[in-house]
C-alpha atoms as a printed R data frame, in Angstrom:
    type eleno elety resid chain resno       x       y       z
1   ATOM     1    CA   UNK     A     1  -4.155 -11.970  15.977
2   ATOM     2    CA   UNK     A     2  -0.805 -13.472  14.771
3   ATOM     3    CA   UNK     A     3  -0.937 -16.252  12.679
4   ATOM     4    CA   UNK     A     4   3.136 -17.381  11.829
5   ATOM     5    CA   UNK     A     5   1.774 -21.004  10.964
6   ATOM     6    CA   UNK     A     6   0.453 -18.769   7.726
7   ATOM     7    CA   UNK     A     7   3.971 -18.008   6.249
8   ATOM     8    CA   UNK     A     8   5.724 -21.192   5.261
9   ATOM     9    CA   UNK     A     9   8.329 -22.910   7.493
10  ATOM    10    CA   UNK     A    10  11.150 -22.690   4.119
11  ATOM    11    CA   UNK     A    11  10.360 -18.814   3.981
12  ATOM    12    CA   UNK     A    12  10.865 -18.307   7.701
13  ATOM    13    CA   UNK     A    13  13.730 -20.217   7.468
14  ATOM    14    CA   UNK     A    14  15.191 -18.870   4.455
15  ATOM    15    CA   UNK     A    15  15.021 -15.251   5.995
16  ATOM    16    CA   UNK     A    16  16.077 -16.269   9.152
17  ATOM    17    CA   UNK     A    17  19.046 -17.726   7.500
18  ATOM    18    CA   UNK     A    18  19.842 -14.412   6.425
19  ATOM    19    CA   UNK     A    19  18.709 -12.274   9.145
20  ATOM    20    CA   UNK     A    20  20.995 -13.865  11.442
21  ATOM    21    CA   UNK     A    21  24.282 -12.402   9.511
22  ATOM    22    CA   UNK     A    22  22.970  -9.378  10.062
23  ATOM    23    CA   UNK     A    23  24.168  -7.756  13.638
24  ATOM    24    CA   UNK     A    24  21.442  -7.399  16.466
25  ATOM    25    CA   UNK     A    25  19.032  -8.196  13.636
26  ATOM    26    CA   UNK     A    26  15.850  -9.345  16.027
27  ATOM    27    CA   UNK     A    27  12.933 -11.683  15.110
28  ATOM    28    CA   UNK     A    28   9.448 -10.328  16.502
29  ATOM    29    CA   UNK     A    29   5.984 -11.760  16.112
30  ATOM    30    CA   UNK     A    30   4.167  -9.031  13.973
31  ATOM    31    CA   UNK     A    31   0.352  -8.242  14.236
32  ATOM    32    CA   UNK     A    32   0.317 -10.983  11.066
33  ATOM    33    CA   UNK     A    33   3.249 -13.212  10.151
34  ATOM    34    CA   UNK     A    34   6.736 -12.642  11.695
35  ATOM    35    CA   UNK     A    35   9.368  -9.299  11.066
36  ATOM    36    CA   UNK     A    36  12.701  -8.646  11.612
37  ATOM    37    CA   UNK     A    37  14.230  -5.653  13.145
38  ATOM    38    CA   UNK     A    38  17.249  -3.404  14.211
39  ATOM    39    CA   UNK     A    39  16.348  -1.886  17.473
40  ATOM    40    CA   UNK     A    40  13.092  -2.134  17.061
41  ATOM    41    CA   UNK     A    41  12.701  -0.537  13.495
42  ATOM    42    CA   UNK     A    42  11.430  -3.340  11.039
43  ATOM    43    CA   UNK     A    43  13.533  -3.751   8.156
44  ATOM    44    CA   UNK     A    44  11.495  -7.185   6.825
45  ATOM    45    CA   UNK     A    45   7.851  -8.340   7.258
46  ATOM    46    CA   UNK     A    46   7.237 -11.611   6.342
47  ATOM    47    CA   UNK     A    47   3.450 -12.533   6.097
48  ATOM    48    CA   UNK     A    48   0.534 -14.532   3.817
49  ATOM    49    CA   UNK     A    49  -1.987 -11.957   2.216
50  ATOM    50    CA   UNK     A    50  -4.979 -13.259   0.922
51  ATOM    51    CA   UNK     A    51  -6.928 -11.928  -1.896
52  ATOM    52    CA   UNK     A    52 -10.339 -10.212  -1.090
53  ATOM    53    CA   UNK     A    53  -9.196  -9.284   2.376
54  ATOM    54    CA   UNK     A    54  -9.489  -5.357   2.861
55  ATOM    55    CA   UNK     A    55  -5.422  -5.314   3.853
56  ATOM    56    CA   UNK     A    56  -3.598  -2.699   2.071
57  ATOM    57    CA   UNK     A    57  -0.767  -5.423   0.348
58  ATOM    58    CA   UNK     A    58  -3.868  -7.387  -0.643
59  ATOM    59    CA   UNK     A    59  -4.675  -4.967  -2.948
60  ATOM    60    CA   UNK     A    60  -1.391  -3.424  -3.764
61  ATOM    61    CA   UNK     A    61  -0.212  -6.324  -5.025
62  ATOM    62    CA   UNK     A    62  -3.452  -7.465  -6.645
63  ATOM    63    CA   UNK     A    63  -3.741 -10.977  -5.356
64  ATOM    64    CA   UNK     A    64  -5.819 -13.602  -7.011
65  ATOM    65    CA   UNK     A    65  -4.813 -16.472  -4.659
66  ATOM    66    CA   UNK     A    66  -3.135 -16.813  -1.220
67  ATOM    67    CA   UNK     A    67   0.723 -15.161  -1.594
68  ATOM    68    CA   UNK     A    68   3.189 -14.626   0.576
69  ATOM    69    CA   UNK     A    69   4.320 -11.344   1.159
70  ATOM    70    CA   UNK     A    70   7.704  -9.928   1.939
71  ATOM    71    CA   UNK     A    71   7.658  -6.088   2.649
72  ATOM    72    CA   UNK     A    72  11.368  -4.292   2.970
73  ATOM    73    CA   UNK     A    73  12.973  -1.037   2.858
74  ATOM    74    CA   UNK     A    74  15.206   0.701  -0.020
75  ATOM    75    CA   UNK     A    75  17.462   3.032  -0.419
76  ATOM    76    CA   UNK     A    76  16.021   5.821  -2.791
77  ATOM    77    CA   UNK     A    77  18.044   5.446  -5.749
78  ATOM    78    CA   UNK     A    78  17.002   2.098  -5.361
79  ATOM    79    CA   UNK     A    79  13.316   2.570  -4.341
80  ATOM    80    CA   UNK     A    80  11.676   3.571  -7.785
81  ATOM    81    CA   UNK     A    81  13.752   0.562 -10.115
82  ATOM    82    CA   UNK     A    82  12.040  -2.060  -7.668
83  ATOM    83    CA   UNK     A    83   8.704  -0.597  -7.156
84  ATOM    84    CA   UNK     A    84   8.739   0.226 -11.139
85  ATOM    85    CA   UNK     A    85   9.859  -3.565 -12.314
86  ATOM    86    CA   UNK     A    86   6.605  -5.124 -11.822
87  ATOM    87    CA   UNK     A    87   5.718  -9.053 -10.648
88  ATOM    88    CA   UNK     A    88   7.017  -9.855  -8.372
89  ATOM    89    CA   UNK     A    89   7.840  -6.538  -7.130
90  ATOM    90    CA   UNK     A    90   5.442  -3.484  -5.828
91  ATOM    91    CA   UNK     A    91   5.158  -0.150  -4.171
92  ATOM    92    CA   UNK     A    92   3.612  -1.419  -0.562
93  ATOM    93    CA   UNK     A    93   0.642   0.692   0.667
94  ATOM    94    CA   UNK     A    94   2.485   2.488   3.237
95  ATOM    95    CA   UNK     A    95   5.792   4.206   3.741
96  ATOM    96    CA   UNK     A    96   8.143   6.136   1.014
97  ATOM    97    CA   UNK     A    97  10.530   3.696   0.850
98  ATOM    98    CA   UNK     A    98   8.665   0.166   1.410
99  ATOM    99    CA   UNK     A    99   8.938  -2.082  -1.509
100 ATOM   100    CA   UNK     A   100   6.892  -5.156  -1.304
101 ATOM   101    CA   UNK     A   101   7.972  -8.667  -3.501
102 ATOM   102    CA   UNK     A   102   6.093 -11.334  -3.715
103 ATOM   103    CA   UNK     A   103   7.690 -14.632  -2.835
104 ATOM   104    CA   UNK     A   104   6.528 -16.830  -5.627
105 ATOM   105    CA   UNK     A   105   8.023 -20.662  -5.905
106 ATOM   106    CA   UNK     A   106  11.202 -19.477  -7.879
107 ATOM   107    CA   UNK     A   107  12.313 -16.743  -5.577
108 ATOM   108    CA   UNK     A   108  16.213 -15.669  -5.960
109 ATOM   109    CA   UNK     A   109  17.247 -15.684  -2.385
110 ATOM   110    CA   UNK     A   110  20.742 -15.000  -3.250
111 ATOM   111    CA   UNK     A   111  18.495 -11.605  -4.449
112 ATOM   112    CA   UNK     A   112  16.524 -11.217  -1.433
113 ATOM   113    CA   UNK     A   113  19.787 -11.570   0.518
114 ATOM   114    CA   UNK     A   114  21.104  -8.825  -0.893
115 ATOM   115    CA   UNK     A   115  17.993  -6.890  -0.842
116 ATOM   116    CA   UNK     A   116  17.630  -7.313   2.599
117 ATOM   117    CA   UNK     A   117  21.066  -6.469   3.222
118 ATOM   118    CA   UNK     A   118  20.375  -3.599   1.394
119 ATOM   119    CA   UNK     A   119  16.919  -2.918   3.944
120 ATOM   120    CA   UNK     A   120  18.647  -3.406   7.043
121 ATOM   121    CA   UNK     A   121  21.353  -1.063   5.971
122 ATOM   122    CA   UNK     A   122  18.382   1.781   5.805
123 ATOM   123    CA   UNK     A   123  17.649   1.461   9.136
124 ATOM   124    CA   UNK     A   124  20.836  -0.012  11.111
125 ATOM   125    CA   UNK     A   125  23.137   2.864  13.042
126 ATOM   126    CA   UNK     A   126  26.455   2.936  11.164
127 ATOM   127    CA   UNK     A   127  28.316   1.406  13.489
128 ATOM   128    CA   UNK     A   128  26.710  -1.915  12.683
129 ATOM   129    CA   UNK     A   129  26.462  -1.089   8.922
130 ATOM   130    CA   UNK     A   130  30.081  -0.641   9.179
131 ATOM   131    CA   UNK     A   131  30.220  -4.840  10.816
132 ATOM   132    CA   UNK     A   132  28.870  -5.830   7.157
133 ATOM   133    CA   UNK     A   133  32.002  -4.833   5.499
């Protein structure tokens, strides 16, 4: 069951801030929290993990209290630099080029702008890369 009330209301609107630059850039309920995708490929997952829960990020990014999870997409040169830098950063439990940050109080959205920039890019047909300039 979805539960969006679980990610906080300045996250969602901080991504949706920036999703929305983004062309055709859609905003889906997930199976937890909210994601955001180019015809229908997720580029960022937005969610709360909780420690002790048997979830994959749970345990990837070895949670000792309730954290909100962003999960994105990298380009490979890209890929091992962010899953290598440690907190807030880690490799997410699935996919070969999922990196997953953790969205502490001081998050550097001018960062995860350009990260997610960089996610969507991954995914998005060239054509619309090509509307990012």
């Amino acid at each position: 069951m979805n539960d969006r009330a679980d990610v906080p209301d300045r996250v969602l609107d901080e991504v949706r801030a920036i999703c929305a630059a983004l062309p055709e850039a859609t905003e889906q309920a997930a199976w937890v929290g909210m994601r955001w995708s180019i015809r229908n490929r997720s580029f960022v997952h937005v969610f709360t993990a909780h420690p002790g829960e048997t979830g994959a990020y749970s345990r990837a990014a070895e949670l000792t209290e309730p954290t909100v999870i962003m999960t994105f997409r990298a380009q490979p040169e890209e890929f091992d630099a962010l899953a290598g830098a440690g907190e807030p950063f880690f490799r997410a439990a699935w996919g070969k080029d999922v990196v997953g940050l953790k969205v502490l109080p001081d998050v550097d959205w001018d960062e995860v702008r350009e990260l997610l920039t960089e996610s969507y890019r991954v995914l998005a047909p060239a054509k619309l890369v090509k509307l990012l300039g």
